[in-house]
C-alpha positions as CSV (number, residue, x, y, z in Angstrom):
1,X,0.0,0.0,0.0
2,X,1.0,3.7,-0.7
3,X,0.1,6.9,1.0
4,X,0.0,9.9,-1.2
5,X,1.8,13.6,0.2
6,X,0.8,16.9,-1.3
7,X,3.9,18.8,-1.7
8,X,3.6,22.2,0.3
9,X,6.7,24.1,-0.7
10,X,8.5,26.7,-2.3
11,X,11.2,24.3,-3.2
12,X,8.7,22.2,-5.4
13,X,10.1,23.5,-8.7
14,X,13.0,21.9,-7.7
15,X,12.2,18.4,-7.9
16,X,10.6,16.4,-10.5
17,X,8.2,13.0,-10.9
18,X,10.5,10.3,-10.2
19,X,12.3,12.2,-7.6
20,X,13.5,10.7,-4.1
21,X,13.4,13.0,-1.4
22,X,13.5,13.5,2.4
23,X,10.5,15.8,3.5
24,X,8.5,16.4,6.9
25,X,4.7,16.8,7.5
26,X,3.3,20.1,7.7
27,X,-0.3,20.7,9.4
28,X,-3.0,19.7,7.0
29,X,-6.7,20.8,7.3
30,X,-9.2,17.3,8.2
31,X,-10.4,16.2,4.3
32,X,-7.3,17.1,2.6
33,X,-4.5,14.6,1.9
34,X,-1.4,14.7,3.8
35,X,1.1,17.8,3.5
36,X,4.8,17.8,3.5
37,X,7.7,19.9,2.7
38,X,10.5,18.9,0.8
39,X,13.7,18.9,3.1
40,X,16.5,17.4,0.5
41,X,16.4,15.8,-2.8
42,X,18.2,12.4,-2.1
43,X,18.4,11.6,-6.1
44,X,16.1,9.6,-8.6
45,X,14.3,6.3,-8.3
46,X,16.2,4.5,-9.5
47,X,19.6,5.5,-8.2
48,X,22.2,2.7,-7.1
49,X,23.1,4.7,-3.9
50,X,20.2,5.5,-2.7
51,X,19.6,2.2,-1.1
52,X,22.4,3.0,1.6
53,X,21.6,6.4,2.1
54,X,17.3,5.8,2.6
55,X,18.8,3.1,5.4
56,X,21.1,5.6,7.3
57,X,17.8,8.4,6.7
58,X,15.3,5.7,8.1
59,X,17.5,4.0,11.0
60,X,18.4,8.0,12.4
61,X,22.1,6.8,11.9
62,X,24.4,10.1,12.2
63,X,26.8,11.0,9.1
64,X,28.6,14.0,10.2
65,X,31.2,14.4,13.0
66,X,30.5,17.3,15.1
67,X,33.7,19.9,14.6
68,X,35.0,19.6,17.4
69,X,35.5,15.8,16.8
70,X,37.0,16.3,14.0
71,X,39.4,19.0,15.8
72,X,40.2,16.8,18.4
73,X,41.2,13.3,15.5
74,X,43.2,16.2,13.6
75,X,45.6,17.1,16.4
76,X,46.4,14.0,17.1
77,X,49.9,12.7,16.3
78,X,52.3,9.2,16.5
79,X,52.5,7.3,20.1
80,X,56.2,7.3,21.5
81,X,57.6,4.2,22.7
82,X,57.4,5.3,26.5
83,X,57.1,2.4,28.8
84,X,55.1,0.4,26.1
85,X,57.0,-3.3,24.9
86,X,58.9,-2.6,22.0
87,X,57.6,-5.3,19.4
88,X,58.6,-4.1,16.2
89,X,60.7,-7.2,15.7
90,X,57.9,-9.1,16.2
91,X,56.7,-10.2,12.7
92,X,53.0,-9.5,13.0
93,X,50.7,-9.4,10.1
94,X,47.3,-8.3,9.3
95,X,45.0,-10.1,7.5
96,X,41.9,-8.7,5.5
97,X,39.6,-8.5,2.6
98,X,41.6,-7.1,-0.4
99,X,39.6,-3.6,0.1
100,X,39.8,-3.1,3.3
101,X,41.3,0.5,4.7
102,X,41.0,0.3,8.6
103,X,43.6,-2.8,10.1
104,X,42.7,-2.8,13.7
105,X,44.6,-6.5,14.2
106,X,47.6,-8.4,14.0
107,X,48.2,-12.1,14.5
108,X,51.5,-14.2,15.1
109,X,52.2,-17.6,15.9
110,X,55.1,-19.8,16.4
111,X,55.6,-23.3,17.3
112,X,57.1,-24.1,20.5
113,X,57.8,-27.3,22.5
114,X,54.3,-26.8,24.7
115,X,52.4,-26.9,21.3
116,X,52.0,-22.8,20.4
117,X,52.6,-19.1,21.1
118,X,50.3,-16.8,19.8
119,X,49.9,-13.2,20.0
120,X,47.1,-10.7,19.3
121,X,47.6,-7.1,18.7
122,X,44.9,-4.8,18.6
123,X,45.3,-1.0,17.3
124,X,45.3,1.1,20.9
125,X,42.1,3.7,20.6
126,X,42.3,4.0,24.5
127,X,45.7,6.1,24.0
128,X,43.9,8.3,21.6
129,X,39.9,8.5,22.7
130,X,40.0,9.3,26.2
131,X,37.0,9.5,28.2
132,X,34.7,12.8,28.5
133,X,36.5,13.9,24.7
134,X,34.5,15.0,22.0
135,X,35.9,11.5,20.5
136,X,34.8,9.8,23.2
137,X,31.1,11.4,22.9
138,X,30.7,10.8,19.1
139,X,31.6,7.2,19.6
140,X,29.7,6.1,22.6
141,X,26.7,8.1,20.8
142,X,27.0,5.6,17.6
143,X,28.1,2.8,19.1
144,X,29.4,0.6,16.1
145,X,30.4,1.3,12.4
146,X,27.7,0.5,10.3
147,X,29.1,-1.1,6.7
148,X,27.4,-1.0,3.4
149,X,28.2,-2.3,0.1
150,X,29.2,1.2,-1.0
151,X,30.2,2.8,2.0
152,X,30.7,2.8,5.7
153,X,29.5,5.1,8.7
154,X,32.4,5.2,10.3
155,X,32.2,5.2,14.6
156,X,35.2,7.4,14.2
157,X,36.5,10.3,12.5
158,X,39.0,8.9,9.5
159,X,42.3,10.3,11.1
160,X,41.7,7.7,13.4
161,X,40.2,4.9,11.6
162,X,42.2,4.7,8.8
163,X,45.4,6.1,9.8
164,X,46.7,6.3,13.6
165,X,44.5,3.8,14.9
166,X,44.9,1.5,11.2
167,X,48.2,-0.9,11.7
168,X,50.0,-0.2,8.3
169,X,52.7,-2.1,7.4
170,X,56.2,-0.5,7.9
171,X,54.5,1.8,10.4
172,X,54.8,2.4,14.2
173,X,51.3,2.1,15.8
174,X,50.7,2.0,19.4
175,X,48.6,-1.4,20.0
176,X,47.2,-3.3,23.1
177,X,48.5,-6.7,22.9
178,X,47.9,-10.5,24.2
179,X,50.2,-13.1,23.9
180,X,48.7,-16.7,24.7
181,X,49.9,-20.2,25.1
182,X,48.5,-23.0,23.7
183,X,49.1,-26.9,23.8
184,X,49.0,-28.9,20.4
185,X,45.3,-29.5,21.1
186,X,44.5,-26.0,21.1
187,X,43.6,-25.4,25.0
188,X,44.9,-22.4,26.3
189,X,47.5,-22.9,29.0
190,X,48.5,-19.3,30.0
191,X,48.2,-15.8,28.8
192,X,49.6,-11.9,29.3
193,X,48.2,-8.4,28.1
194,X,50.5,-5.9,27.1
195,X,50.9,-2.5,25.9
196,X,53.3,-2.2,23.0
197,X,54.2,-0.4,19.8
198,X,54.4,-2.4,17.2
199,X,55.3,-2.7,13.2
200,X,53.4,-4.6,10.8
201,X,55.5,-6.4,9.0
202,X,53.0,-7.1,5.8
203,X,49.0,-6.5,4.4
204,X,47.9,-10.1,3.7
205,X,44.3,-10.6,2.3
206,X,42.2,-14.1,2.8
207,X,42.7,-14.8,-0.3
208,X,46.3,-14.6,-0.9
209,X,46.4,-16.4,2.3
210,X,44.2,-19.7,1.4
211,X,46.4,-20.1,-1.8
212,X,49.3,-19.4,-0.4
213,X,50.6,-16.5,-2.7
214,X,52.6,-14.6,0.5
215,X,56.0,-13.4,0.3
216,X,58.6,-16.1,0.5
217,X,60.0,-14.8,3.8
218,X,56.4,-14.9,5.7
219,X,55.6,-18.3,4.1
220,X,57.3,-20.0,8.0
221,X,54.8,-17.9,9.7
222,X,52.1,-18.6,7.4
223,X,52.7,-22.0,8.7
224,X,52.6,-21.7,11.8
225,X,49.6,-19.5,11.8
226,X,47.9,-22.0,10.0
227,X,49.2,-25.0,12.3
228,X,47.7,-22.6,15.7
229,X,44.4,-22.5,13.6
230,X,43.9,-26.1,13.2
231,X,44.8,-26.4,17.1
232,X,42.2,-23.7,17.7
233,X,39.8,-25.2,15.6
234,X,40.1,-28.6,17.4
235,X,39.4,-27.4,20.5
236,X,35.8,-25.5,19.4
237,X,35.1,-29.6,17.7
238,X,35.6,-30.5,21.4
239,X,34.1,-28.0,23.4
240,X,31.0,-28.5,21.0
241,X,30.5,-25.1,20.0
242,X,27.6,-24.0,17.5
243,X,28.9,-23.1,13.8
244,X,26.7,-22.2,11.0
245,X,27.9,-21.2,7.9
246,X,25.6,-20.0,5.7
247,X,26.1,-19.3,2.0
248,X,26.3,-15.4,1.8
249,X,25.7,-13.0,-1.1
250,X,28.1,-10.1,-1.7
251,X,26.0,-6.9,-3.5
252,X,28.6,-6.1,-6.2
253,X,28.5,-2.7,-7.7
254,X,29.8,-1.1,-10.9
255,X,31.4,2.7,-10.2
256,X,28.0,4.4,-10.3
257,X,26.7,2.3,-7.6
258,X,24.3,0.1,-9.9
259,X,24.3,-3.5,-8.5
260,X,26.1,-5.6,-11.6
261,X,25.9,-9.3,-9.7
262,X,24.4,-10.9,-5.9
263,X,27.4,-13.1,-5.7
264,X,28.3,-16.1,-3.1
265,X,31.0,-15.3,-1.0
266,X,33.3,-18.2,0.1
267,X,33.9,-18.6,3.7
268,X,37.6,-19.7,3.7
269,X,40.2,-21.4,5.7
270,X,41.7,-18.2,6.5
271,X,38.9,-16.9,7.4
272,X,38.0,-19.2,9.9
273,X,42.0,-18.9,11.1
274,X,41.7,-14.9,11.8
275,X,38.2,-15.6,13.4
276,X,39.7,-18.6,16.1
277,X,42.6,-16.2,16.7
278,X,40.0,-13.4,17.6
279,X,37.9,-15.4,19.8
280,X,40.9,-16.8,22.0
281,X,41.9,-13.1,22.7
282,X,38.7,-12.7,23.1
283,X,38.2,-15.0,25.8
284,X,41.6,-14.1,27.6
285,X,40.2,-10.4,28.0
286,X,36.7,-11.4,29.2
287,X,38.5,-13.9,32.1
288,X,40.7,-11.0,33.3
289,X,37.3,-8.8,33.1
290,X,36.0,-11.8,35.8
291,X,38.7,-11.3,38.0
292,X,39.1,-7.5,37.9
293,X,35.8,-6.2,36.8
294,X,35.0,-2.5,34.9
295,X,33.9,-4.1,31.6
296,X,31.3,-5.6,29.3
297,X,30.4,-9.1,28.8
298,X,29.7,-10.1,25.2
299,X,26.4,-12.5,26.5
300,X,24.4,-15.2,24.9
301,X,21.6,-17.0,26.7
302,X,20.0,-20.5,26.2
303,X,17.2,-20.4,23.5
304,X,13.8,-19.7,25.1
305,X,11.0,-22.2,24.9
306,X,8.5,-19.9,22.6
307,X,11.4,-19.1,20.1
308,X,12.3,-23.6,19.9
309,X,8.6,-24.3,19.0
310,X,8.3,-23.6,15.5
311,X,12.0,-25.5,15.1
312,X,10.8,-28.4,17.6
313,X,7.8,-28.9,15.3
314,X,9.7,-28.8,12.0
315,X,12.2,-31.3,13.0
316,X,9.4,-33.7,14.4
317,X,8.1,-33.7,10.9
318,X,11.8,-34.0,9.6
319,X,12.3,-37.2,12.0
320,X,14.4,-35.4,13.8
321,X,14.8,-33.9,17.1
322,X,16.8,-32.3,19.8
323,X,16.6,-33.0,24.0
324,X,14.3,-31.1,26.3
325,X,15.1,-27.3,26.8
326,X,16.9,-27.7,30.5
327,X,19.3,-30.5,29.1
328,X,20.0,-28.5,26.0
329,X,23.6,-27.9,24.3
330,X,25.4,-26.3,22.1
331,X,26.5,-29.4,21.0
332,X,23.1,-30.6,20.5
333,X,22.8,-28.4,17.3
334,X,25.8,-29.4,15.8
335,X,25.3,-33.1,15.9
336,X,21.7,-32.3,14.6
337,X,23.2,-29.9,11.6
338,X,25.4,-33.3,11.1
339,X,21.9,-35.6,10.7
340,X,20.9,-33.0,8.5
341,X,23.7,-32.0,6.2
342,X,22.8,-32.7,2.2
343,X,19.1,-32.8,2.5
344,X,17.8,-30.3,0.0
345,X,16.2,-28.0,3.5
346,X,19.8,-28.1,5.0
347,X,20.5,-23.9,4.5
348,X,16.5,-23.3,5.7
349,X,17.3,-25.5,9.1
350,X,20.1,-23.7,9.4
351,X,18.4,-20.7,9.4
352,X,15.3,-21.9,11.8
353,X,18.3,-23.0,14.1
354,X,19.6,-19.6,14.0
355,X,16.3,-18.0,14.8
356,X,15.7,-20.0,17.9
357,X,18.6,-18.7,19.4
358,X,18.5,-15.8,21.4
359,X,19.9,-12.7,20.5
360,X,23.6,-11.8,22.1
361,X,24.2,-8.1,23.9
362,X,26.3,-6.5,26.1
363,X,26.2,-6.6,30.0
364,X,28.3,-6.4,32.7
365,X,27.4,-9.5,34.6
366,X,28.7,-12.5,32.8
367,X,26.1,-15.2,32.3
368,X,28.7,-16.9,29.4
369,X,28.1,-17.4,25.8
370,X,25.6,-20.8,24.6
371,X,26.3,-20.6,21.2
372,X,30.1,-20.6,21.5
373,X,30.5,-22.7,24.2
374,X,32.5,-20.5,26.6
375,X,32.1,-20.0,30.9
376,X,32.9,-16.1,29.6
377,X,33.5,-14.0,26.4
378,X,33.9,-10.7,25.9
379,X,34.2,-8.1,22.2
380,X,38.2,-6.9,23.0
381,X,39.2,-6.7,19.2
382,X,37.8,-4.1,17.1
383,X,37.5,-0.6,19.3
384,X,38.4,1.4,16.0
385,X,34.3,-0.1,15.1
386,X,32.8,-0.7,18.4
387,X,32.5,1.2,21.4
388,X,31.9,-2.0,24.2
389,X,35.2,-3.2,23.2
390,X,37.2,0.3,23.9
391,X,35.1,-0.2,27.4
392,X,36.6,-3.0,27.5
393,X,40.4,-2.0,26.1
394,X,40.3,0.9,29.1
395,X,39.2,-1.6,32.0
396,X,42.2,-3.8,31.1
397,X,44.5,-1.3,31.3
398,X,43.4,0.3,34.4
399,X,43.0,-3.4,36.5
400,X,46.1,-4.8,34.8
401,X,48.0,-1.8,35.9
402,X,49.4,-1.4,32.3
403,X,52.0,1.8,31.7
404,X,50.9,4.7,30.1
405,X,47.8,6.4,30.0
406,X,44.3,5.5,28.9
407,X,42.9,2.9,31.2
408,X,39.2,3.9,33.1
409,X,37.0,1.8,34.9
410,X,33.0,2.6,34.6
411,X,30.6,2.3,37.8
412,X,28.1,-0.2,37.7
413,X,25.3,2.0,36.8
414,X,26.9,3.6,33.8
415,X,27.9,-0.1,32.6
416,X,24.4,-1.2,33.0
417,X,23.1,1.6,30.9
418,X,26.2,1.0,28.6
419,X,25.4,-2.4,27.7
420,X,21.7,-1.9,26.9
421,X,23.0,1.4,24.6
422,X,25.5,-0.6,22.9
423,X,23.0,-3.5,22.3
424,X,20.3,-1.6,20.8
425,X,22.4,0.7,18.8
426,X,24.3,-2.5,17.5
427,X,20.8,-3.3,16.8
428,X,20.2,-0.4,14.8
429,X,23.2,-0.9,12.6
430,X,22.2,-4.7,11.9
431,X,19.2,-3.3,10.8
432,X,20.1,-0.7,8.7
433,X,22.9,-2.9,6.8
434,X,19.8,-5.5,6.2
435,X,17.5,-2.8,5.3
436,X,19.9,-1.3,2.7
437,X,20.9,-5.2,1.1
438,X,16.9,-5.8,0.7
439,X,17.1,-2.5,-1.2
440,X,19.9,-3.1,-3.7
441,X,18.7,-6.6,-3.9
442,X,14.9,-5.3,-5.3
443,X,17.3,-2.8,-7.4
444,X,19.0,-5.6,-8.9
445,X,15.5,-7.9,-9.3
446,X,13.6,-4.9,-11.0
447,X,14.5,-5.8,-14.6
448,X,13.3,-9.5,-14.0
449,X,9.7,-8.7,-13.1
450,X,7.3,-11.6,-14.6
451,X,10.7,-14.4,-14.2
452,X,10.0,-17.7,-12.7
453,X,12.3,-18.9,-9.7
454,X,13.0,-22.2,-7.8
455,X,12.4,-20.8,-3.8
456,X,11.7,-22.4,-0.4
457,X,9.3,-21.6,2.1
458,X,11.2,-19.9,5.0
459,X,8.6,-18.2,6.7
460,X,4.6,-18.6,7.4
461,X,1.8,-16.1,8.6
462,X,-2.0,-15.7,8.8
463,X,-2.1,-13.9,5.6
464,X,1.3,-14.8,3.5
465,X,4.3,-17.2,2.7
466,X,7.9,-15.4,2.7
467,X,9.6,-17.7,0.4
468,X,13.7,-17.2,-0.3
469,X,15.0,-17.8,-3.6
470,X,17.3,-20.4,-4.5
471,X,21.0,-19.3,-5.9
472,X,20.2,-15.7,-4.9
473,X,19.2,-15.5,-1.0
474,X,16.5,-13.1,-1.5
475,X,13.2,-13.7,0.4
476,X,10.3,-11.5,-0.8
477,X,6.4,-12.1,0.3
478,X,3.5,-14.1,-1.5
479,X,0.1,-13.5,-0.4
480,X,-2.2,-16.3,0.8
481,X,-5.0,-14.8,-1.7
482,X,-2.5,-15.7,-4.6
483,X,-2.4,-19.6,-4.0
484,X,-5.1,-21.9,-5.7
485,X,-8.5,-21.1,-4.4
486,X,-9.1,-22.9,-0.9
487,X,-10.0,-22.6,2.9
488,X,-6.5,-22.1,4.1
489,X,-5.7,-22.9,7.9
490,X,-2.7,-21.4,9.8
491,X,-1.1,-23.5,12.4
492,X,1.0,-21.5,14.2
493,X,2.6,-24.0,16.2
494,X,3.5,-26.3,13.8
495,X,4.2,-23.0,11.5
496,X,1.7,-24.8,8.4
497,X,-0.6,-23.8,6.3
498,X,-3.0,-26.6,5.0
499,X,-5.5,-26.4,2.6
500,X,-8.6,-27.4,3.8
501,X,-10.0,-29.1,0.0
502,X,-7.0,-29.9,-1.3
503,X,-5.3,-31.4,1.4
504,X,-1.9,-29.5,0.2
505,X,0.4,-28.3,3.1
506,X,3.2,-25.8,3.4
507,X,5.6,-26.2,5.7
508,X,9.3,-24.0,6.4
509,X,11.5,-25.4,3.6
510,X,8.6,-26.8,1.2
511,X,10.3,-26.0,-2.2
512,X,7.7,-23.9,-4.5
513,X,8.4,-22.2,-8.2
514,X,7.2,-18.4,-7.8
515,X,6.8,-15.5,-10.3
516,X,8.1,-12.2,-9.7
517,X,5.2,-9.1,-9.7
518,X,7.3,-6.4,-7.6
519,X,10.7,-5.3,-7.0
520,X,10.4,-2.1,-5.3
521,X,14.3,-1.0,-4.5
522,X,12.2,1.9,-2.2
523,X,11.8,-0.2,0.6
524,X,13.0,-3.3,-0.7
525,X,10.0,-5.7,-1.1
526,X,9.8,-8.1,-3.2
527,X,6.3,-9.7,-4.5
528,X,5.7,-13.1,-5.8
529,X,2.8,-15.1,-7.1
530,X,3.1,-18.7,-7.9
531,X,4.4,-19.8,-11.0
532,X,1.1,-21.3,-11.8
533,X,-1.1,-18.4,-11.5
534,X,-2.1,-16.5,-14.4
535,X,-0.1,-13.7,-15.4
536,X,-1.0,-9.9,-14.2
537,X,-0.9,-7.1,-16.6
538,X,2.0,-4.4,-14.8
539,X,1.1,-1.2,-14.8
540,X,3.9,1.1,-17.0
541,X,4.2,4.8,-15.5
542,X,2.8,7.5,-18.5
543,X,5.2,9.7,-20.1
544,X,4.8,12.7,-20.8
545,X,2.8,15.7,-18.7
546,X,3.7,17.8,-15.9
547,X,2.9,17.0,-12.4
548,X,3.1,17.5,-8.8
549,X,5.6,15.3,-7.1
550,X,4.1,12.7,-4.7
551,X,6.1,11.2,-1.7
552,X,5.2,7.8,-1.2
553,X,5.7,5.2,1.9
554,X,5.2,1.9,1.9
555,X,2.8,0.1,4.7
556,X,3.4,-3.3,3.7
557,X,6.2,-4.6,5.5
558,X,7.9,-8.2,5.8
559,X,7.7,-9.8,9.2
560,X,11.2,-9.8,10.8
561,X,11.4,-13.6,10.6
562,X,11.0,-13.0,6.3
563,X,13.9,-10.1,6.6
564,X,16.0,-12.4,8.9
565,X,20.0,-13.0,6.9
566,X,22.9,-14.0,8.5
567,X,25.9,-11.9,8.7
568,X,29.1,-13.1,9.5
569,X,32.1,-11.4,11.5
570,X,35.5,-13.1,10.8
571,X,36.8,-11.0,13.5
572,X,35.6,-12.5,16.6
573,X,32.4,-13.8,14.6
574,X,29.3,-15.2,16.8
575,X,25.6,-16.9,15.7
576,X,23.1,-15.4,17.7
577,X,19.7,-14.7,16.3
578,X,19.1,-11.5,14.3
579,X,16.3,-8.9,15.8
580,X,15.3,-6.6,12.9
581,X,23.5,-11.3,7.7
582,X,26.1,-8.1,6.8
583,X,29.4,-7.0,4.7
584,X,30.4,-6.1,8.3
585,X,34.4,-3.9,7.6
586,X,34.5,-2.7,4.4
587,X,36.7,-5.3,2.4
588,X,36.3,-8.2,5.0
589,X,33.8,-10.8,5.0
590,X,30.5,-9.9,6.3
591,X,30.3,-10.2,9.9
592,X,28.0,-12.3,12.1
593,X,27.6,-10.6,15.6
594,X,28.9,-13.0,18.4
């Protein structure tokens, strides 16, 4: 459904029919159709960018740093060595999609006679954002970066993000650090924080990585990195943590922003290397936060009983099943995934096994983390991009008594009110990245209107099936008053829809061919009829005529279940279920929020 604006304003002349722009209401007399005045012209329907920017514009997400933020990253300058470890000798490396701009980590390993020693360094925002700054404001007031496929809202001012806080190779950067011990099976024996200055010795990507192609002299600690990993890995096989790896699409654009290709993006072994690296620092930061306190807990509870039913039923149907809530595991789901793996419905489980997660967040008292497994877990590895783990980064260094300055412990009110901030703005960025990849996914889909495609089922209601695509990942909405004529009955806990004649039954997963009706890159629906049905004449736009520009918002809206995707963060990646998929950095592999 749209709602027709009359446009109120001397600034009409300035826009035209097919305009897209951002307006506010303006008092209209009872009988009359809405008024609005025309704030900014955004660009034409049409546009490739637009389907970022409308995101930002709808989720409220700031774009501009106040001036005095933008002073304060300006003056800054290079960290001395001081009383920080000197580690420029120490061959660390970044590793990161191949256009990535902002390195906020650096990983080394090397064998040793215990099994490994690893070390994590992590770009030092504390010794540049100190608390009560205008810095310090900006960032706690966003929260998180939020990444799109043609740009990123950065939580911080550039100067900071992509140069004193980025570790370049063959430049100093100041950096808090971690170095661990592990034994050959990957457990963790013992492990230090330290603040350093360090030197990257080399820009790797994934891919240069997974095929090998690094530069001769690295190729020993390639090995070794690689050798840690598998160690790493071995230990989350053991500990029975929850993996799902879903296939994800990357929104490729051409230089104007038009979306050329929705292509799968591999998850690789190197991937999976930087994210086991990131999640062992990780844990190493959240047990000193248990036994000095001051920070946030990264938290993930046990799936509730309302948000198992609909997966409980499908897997009965499936001949499957999973143990009663109270003796329930992470483990659990990964031996069921195992049962599962090939069947044609494998990627949909995944995705109802995501759902019935909870949702993870920050707070300071530690309740541990279900879906990976882990007593305690914290976010200590990418404060250029979010703020809980620069909470974190300054209540290490002031309980660990580390040199120089920086280090600041929050009371327990403010961390309270901290960690439900952090959790809904990270919540609002989630959103927004979703929102803007339904967009440029109905962009892309436009031209195809009155196609046929193989979907699946992946979501029931009263009064429509949300059906994803196969090949594509994109989920769009088909009515219940588009299927064959019938009494159709809703059971909700089951999540069906039967057909009272015909005895035909819906279910999560059930494979259907749908048509394409509607692609509206707008708001990013997407409306499909079943292939069967009888094609509907489209209405074409008239040419021609001068007339007064309408604004136009859509009421229809997918259900969050339809608009759920899975991101993925290789940096200290986690499942928990979505609330509103993601590139997360711009140039790494989406993220997925642990």
């Amino acid at each position: 459904m749209r709602e027709e604006w009359r446009v109120v304003s001397e600034n009409e002349a300035k826009v035209a029919e097919g305009d897209v722009v951002r307006a506010e209401p303006v008092p209209t007399p009872p009988g009359l159709h809405p008024a609005a005045r025309i704030v900014e012209r955004l660009g034409r329907e049409g546009d490739g960018r637009l389907a970022s920017l409308l995101s930002i514009l709808e989720a409220g997400i700031p774009i501009k740093f106040p001036q005095e933020a933008l002073d304060e990253a300006k003056a800054l300058g290079p960290a001395p060595l001081g009383a920080r470890e000197d580690l420029r000798a120490l061959p660390l490396v970044t590793i990161d999609g191949p256009d990535a701009r902002d390195f906020d980590d650096a990983v080394f390993a090397e064998a040793t006679a215990e099994g490994f020693r690893l070390v994590v360094a992590i770009a030092d925002v504390a010794h540049y954002v100190r608390p009560g700054t205008a810095l310090d404001r900006v960032a706690r007031e966003r929260g998180t970066s939020v990444y799109f496929p043609d740009r990123v809202v950065p939580m911080l001012p550039e100067a900071l993000s992509n140069h004193w806080c980025s570790l370049k190779p063959g430049e100093d950067r100041p950096c808090l650090f971690v170095e661990m011990t592990i034994d050959a099976e990957g457990n963790k024996l013992r492990h230090r924080f330290g603040r350093g200055l360090m030197r990257s010795r080399a820009r790797l990507t994934y891919e240069a990585v997974e095929a090998g192609e690094v530069p001769r002299a690295l190729r020993p600690l390639v090995g070794d990195l690689r050798a840690a990993y598998e160690a790493l890995a071995r230990a989350r096989i053991a500990r029975g943590a929850l993996d799902l790896d879903f296939p994800e699409y990357a929104v490729q654009l051409d230089e104007a922003g038009v979306v050329r290709a929705l292509e799968p993006r591999p998850r690789l072994t190197s991937h999976r290397l930087i994210e086991e690296f990131m999640i062992a620092a990780n844990v190493a930061a959240a047990e000193e936060l248990d036994r000095h306190g001051g920070g946030l807990f990264r938290v993930h509870d046990a799936p509730a009983e309302d948000k198992l039913a609909p997966l409980l039923a499908t897997l009965e149907l499936m001949g499957l099943a999973l143990p009663a809530r109270h003796r329930l595991t992470p483990r659990d789901f990964a031996r069921l995934l195992e049962r599962a793996a090939g069947r044609p419905e494998f990627p949909l489980l995944q995705e109802m096994v995501l759902r019935a997660q909870a949702h993870a967040a920050y707070a300071p008292d530690n309740i541990g983390h279900f879906g990976l497994a882990l007593p305690r877990y914290t976010h200590f590895t990418s404060p250029i991009r979010r703020y809980a783990d620069l909470v974190v980064h300054r209540a290490l260094i002031a309980g660990l008594g580390l040199p120089e300055e920086g280090g600041h412990v929050e009371s327990e009110a403010e961390l309270e009110a901290l960690g439900l901030s952090l959790s809904a703005l990270e919540r609002r960025a989630e959103s927004a990245e979703r929102r803007a990849k339904d967009r440029y996914v109905a962009t892309y889909l436009a031209p195809r209107l009155g196609e046929e495609f193989e979907a699946r089922v992946s979501g029931i209601t009263r009064g429509a099936l949300f059906v994803t695509l196969e090949g594509l990942g994109a989920s769009g909405m088909l009515p219940i008053s588009t299927l064959p004529k019938d009494r159709w009955l809703f059971e909700p806990r089951t999540q069906t829809l039967s057909g009272q004649r015909s005895r035909k039954v819906f279910r999560l997963m059930t494979p259907l061919a749908v048509r394409l009706v509607e692609a509206n890159p707008l708001n990013g629906d997407l409306l499909f009829h079943p292939a069967a049905t009888p094609r509907r004449t489209v209405p074409q736009a008239k040419e021609g005529g001068t007339k007064t520009p309408r604004l136009s918002r859509s009421k229809a809206r997918k259900t969050e279940a339809a608009r759920e995707m899975v991101g993925h963060e290789v940096k200290g990646r986690e499942m928990t279920a979505p609330e509103a998929p993601a590139p997360a950095k711009a140039g790494k592999r989406g993220r997925r929020r642990r």
